[in-house]
Jmol script that loads the backbone (N, CA, C; Angstrom):
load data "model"
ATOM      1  N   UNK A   1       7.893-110.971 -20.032  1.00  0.00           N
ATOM      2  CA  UNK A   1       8.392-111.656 -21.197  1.00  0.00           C
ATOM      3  C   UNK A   1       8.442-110.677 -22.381  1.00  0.00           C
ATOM      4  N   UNK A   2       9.719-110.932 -23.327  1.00  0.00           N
ATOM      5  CA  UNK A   2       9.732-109.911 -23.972  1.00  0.00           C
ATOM      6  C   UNK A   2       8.598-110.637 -25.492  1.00  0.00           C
ATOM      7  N   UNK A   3       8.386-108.999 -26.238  1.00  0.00           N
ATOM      8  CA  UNK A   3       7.905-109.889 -27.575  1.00  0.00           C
ATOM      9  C   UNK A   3       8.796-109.543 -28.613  1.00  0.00           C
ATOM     10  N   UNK A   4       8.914-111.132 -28.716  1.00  0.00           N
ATOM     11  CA  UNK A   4      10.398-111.533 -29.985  1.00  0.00           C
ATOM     12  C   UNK A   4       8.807-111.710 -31.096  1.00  0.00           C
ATOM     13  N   UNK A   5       9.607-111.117 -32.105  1.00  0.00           N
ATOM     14  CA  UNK A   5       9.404-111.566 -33.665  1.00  0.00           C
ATOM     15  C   UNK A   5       9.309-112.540 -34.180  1.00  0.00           C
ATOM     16  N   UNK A   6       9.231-112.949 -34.810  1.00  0.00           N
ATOM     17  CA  UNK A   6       9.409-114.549 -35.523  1.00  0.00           C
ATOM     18  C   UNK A   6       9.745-113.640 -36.971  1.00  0.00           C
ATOM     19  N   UNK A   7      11.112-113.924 -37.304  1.00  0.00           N
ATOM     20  CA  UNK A   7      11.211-113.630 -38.581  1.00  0.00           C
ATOM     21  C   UNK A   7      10.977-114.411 -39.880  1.00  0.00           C
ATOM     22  N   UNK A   8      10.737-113.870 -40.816  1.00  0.00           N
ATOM     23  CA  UNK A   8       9.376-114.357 -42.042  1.00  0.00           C
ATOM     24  C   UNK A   8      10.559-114.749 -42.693  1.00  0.00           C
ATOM     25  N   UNK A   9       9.968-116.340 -43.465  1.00  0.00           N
ATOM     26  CA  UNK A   9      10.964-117.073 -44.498  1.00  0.00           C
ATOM     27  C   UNK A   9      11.176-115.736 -45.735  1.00  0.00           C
ATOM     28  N   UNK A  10      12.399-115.892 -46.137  1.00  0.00           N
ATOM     29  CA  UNK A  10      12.949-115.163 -46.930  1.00  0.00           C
ATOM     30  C   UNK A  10      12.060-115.504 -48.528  1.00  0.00           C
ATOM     31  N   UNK A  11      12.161-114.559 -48.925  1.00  0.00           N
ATOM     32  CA  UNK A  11      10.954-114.277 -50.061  1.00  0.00           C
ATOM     33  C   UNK A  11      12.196-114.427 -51.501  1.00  0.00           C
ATOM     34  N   UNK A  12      11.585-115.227 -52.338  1.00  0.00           N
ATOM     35  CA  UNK A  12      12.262-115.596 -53.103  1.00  0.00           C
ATOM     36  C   UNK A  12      12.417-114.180 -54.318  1.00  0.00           C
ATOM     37  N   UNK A  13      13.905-113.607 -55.307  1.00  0.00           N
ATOM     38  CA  UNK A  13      13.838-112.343 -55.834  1.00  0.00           C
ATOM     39  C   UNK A  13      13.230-112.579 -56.771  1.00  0.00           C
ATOM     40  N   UNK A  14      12.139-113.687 -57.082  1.00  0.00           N
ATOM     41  CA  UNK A  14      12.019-113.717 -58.790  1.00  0.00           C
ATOM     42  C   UNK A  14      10.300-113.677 -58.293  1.00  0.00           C
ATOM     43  N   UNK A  15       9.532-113.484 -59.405  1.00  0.00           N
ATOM     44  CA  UNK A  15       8.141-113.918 -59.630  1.00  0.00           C
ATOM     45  C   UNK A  15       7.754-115.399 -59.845  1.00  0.00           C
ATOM     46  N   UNK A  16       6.687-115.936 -59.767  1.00  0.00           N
ATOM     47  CA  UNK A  16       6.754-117.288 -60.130  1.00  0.00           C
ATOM     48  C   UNK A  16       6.738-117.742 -61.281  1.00  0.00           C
ATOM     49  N   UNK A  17       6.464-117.040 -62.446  1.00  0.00           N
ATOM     50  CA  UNK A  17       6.917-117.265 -63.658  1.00  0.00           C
ATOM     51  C   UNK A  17       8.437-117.105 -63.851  1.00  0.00           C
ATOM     52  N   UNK A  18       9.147-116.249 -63.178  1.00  0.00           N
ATOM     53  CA  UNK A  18      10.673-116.086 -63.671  1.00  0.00           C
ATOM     54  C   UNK A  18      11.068-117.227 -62.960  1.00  0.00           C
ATOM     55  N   UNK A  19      10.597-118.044 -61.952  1.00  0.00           N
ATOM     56  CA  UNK A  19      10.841-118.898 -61.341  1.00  0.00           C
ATOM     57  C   UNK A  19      10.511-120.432 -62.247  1.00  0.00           C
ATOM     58  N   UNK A  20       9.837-120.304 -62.725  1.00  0.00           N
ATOM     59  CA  UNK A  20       9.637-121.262 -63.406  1.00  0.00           C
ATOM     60  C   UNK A  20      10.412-121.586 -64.439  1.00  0.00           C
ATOM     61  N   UNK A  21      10.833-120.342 -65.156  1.00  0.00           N
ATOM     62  CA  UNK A  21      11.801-120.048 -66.283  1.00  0.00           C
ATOM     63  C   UNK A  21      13.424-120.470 -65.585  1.00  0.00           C
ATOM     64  N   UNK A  22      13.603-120.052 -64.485  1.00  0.00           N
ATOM     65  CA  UNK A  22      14.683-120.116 -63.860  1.00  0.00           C
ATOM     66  C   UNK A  22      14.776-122.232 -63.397  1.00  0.00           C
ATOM     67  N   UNK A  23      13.571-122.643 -63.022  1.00  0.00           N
ATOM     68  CA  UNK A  23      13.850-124.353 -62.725  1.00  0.00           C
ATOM     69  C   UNK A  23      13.859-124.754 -64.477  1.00  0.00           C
ATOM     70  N   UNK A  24      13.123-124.249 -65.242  1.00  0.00           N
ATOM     71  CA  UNK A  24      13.216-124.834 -66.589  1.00  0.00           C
ATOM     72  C   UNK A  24      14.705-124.971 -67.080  1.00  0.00           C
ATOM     73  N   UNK A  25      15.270-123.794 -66.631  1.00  0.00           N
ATOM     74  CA  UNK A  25      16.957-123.557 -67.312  1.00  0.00           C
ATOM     75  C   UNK A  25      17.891-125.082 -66.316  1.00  0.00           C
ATOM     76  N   UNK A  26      17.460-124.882 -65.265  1.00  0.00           N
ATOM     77  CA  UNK A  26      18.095-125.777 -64.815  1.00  0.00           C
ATOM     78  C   UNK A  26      17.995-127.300 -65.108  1.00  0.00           C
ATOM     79  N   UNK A  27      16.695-127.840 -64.887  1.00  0.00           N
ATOM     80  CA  UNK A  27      15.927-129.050 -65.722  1.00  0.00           C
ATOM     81  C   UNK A  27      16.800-129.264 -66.520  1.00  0.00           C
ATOM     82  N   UNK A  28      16.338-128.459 -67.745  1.00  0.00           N
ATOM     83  CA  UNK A  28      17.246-129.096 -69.285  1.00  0.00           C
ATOM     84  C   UNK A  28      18.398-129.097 -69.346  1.00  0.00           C
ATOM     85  N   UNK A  29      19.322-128.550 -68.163  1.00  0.00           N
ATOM     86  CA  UNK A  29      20.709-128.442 -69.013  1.00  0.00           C
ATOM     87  C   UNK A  29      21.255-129.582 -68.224  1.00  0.00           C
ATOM     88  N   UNK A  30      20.356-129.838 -66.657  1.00  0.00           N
ATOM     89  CA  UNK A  30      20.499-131.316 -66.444  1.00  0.00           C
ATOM     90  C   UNK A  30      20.232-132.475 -67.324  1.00  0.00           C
ATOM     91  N   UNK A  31      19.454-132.338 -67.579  1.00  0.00           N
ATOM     92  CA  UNK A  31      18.611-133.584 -68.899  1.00  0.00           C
ATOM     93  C   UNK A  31      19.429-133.306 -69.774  1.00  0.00           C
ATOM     94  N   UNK A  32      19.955-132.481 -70.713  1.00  0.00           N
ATOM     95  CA  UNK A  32      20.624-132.164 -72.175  1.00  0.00           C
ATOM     96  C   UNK A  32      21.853-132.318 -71.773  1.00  0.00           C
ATOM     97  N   UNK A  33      22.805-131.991 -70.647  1.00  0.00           N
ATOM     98  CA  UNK A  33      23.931-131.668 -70.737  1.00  0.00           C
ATOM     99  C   UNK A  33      24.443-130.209 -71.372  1.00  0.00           C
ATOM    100  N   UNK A  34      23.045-129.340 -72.123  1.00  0.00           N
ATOM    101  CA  UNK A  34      23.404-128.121 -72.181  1.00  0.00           C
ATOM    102  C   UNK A  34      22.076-127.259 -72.110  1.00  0.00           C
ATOM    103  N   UNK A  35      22.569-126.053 -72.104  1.00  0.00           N
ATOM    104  CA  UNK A  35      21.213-124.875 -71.860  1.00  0.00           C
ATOM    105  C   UNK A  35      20.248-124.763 -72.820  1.00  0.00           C
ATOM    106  N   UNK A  36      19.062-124.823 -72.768  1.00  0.00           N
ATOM    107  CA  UNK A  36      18.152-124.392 -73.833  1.00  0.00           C
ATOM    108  C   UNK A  36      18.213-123.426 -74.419  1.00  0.00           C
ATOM    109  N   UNK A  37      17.676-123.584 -75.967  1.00  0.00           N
ATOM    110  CA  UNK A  37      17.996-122.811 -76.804  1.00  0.00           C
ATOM    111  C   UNK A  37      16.348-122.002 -76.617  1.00  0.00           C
ATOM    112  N   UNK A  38      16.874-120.503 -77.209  1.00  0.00           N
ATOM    113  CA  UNK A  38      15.305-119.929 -76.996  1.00  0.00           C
ATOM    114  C   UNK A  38      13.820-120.500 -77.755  1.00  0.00           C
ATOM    115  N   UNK A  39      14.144-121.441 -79.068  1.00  0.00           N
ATOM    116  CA  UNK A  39      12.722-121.931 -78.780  1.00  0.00           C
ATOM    117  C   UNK A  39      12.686-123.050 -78.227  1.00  0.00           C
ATOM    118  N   UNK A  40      13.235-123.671 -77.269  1.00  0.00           N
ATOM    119  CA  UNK A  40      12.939-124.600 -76.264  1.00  0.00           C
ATOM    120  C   UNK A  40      12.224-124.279 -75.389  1.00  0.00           C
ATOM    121  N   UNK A  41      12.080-122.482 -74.589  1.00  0.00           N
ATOM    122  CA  UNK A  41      11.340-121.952 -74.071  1.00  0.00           C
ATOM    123  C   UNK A  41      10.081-121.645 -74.438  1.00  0.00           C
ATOM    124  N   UNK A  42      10.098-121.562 -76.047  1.00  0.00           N
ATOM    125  CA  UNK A  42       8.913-121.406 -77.019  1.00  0.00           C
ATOM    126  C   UNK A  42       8.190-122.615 -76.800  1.00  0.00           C
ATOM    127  N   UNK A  43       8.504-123.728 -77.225  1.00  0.00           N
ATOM    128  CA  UNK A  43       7.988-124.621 -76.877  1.00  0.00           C
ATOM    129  C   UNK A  43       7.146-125.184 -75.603  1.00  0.00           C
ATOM    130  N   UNK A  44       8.462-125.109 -74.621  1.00  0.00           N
ATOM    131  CA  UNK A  44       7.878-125.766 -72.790  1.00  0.00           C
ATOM    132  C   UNK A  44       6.620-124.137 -72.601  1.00  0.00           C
ATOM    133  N   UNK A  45       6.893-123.356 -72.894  1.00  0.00           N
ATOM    134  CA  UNK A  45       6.204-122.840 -72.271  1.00  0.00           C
ATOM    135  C   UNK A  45       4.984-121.881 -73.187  1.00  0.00           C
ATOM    136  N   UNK A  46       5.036-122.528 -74.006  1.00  0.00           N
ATOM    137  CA  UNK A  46       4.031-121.833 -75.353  1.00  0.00           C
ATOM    138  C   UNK A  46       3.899-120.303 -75.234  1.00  0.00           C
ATOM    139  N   UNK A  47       5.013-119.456 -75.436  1.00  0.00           N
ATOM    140  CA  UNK A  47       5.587-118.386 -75.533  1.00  0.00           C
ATOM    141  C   UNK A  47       5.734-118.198 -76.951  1.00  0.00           C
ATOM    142  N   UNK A  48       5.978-116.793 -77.651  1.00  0.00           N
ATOM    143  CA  UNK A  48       6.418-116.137 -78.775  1.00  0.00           C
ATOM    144  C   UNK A  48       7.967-115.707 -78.634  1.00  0.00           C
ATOM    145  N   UNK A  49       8.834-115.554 -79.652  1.00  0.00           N
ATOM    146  CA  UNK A  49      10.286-115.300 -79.070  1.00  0.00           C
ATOM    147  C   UNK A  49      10.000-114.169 -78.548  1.00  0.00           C
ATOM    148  N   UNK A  50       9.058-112.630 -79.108  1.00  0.00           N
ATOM    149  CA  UNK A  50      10.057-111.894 -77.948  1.00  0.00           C
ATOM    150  C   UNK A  50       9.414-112.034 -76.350  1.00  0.00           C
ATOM    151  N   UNK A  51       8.350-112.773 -75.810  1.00  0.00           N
ATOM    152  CA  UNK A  51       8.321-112.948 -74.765  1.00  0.00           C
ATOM    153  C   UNK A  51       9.662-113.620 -74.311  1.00  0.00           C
ATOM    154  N   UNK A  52      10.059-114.494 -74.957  1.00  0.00           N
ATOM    155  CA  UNK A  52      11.297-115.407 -74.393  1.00  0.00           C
ATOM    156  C   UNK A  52      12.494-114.058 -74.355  1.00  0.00           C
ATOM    157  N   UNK A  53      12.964-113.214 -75.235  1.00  0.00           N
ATOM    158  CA  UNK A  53      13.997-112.315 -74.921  1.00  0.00           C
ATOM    159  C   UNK A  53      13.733-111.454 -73.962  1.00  0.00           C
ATOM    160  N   UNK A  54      12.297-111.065 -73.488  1.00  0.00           N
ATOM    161  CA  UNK A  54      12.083-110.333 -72.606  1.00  0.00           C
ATOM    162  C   UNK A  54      12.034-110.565 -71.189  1.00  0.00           C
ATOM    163  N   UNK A  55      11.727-111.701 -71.018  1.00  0.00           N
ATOM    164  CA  UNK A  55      11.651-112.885 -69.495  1.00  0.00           C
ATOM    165  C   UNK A  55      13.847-113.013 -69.590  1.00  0.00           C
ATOM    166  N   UNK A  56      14.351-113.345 -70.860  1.00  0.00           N
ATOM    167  CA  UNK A  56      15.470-113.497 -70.716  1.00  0.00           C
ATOM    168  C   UNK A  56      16.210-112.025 -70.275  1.00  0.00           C
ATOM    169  N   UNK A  57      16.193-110.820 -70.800  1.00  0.00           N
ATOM    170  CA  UNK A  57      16.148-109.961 -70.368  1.00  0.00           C
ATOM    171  C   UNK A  57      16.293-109.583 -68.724  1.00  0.00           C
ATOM    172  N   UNK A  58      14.702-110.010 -68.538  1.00  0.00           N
ATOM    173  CA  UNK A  58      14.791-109.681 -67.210  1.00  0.00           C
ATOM    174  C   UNK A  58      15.437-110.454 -66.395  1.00  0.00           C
ATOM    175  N   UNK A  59      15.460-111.726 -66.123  1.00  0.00           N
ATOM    176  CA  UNK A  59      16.124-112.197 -65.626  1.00  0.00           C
ATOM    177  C   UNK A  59      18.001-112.087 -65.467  1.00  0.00           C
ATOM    178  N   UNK A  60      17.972-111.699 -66.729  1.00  0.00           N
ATOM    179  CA  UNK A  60      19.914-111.046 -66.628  1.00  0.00           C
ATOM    180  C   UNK A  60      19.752-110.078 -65.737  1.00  0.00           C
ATOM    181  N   UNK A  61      18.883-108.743 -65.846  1.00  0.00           N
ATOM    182  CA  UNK A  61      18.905-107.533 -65.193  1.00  0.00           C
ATOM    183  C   UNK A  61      19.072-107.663 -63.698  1.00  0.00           C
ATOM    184  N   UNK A  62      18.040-108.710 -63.264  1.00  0.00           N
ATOM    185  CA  UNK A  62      18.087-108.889 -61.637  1.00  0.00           C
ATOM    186  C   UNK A  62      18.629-109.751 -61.046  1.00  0.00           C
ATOM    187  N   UNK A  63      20.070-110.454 -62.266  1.00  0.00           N
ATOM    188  CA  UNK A  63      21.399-110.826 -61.543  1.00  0.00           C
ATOM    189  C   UNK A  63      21.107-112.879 -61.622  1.00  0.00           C
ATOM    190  N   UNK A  64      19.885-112.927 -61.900  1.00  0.00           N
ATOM    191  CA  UNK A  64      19.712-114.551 -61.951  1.00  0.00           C
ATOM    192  C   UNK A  64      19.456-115.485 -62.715  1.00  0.00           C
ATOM    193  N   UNK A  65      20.428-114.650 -63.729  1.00  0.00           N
ATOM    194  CA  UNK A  65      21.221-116.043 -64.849  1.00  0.00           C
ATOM    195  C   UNK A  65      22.352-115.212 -65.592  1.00  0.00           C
ATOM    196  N   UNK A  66      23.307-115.882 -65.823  1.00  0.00           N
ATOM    197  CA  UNK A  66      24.516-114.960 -66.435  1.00  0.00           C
ATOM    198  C   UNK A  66      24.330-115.885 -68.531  1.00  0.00           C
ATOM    199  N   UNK A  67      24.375-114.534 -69.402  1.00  0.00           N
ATOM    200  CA  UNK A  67      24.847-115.321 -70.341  1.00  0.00           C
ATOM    201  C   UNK A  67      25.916-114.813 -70.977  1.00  0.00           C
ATOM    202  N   UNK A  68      25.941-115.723 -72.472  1.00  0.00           N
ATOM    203  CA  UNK A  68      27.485-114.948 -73.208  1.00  0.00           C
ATOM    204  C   UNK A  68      26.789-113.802 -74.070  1.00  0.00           C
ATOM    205  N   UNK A  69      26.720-112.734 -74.715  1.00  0.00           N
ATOM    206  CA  UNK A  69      26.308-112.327 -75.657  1.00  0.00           C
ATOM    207  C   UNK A  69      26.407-113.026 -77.263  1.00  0.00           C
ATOM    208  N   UNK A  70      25.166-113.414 -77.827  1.00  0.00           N
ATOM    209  CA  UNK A  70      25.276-113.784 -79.100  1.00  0.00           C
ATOM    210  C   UNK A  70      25.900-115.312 -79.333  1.00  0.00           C
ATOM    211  N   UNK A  71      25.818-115.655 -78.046  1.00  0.00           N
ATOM    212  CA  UNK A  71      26.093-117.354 -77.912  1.00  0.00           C
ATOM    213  C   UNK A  71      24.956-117.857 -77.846  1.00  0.00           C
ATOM    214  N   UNK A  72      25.041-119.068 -78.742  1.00  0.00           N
ATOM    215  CA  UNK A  72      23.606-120.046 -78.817  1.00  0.00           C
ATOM    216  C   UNK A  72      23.917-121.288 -77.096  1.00  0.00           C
ATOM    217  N   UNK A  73      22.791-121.215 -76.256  1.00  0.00           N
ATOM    218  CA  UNK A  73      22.874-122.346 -75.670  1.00  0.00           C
ATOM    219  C   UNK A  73      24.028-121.496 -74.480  1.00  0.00           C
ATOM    220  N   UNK A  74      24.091-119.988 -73.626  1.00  0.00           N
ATOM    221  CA  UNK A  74      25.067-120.025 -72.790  1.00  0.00           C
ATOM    222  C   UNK A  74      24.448-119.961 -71.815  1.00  0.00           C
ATOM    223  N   UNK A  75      22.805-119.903 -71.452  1.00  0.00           N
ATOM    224  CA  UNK A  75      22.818-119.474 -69.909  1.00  0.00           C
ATOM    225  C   UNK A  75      22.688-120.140 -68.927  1.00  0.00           C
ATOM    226  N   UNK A  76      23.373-119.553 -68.130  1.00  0.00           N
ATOM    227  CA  UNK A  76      23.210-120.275 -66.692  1.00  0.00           C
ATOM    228  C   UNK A  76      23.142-119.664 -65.402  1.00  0.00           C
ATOM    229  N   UNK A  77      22.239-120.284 -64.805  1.00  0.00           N
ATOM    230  CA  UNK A  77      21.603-119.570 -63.425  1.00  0.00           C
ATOM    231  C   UNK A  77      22.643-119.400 -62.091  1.00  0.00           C
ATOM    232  N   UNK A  78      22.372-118.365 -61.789  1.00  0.00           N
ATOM    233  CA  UNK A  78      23.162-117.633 -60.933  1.00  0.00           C
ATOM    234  C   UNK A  78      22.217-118.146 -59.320  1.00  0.00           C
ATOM    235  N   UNK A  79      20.860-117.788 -59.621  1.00  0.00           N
ATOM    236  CA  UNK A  79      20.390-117.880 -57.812  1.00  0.00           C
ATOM    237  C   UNK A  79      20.526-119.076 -57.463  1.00  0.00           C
ATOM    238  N   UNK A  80      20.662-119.019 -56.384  1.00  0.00           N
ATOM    239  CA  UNK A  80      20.533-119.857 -55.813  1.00  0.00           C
ATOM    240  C   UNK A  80      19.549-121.497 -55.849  1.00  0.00           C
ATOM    241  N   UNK A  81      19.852-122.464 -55.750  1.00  0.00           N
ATOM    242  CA  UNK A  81      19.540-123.823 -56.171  1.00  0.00           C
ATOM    243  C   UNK A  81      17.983-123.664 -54.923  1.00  0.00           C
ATOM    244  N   UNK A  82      17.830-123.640 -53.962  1.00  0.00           N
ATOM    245  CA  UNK A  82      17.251-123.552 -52.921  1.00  0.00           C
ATOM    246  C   UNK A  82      16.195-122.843 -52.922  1.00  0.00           C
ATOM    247  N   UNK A  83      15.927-121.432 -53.785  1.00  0.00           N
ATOM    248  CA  UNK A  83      15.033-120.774 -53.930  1.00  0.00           C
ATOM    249  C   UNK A  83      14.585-120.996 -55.324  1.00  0.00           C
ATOM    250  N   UNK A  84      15.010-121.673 -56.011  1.00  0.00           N
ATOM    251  CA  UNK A  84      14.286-122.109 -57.256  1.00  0.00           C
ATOM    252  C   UNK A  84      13.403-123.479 -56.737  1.00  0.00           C
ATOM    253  N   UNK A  85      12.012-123.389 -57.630  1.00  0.00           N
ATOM    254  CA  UNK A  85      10.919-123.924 -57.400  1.00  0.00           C
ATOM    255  C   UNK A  85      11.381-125.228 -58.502  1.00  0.00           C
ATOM    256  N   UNK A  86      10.275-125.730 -57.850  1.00  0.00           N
ATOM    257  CA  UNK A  86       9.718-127.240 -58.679  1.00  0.00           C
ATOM    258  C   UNK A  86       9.281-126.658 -59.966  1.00  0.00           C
ATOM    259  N   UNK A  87       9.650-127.377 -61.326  1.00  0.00           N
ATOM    260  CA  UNK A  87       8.990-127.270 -62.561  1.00  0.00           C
ATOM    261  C   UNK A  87       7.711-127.709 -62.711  1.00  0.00           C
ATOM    262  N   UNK A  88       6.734-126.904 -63.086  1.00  0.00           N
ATOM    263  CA  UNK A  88       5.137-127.309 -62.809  1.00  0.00           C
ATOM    264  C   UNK A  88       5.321-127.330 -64.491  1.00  0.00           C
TER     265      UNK A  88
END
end "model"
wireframe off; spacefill off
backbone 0.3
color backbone group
């Protein structure tokens, strides 16, 4: 008998905080009808703005949320629905 692998569930690209940031974006713009504004992040997540530009930041860099530049209220998530977590 041969030995097969069992290949390992696919590992989600974000951390669980960017993950969290990433179900938050989604949440509100379900609930609002539009994207949170950066101190909405201040708020849900008792953050300072530049933590919020810097989590926002990163998250543009590694492709999983697109915004407009210098638009209030544009972002929106790119990964996938499936690998984003539950909002804790």
């Amino acid at each position: 008998m041969r030995n097969m692998s069992i290949p390992e569930p696919e590992k989600a690209p974000f951390t669980e905080k960017q993950g969290q940031y990433l179900a938050f974006i989604k949440m509100y713009t379900k609930v609002n009808k539009v994207p949170p504004a950066h101190t909405d992040f201040q708020k849900y997540f008792d953050v300072t703005p530049p933590t919020v530009n810097q989590m926002i930041k990163t998250l543009e860099n590694k492709g999983l949320i697109r915004k407009k530049p210098k638009t209030p209220r544009s972002i929106y998530v790119l990964a996938l629905d499936e690998l984003i977590p539950t909002l804790k």
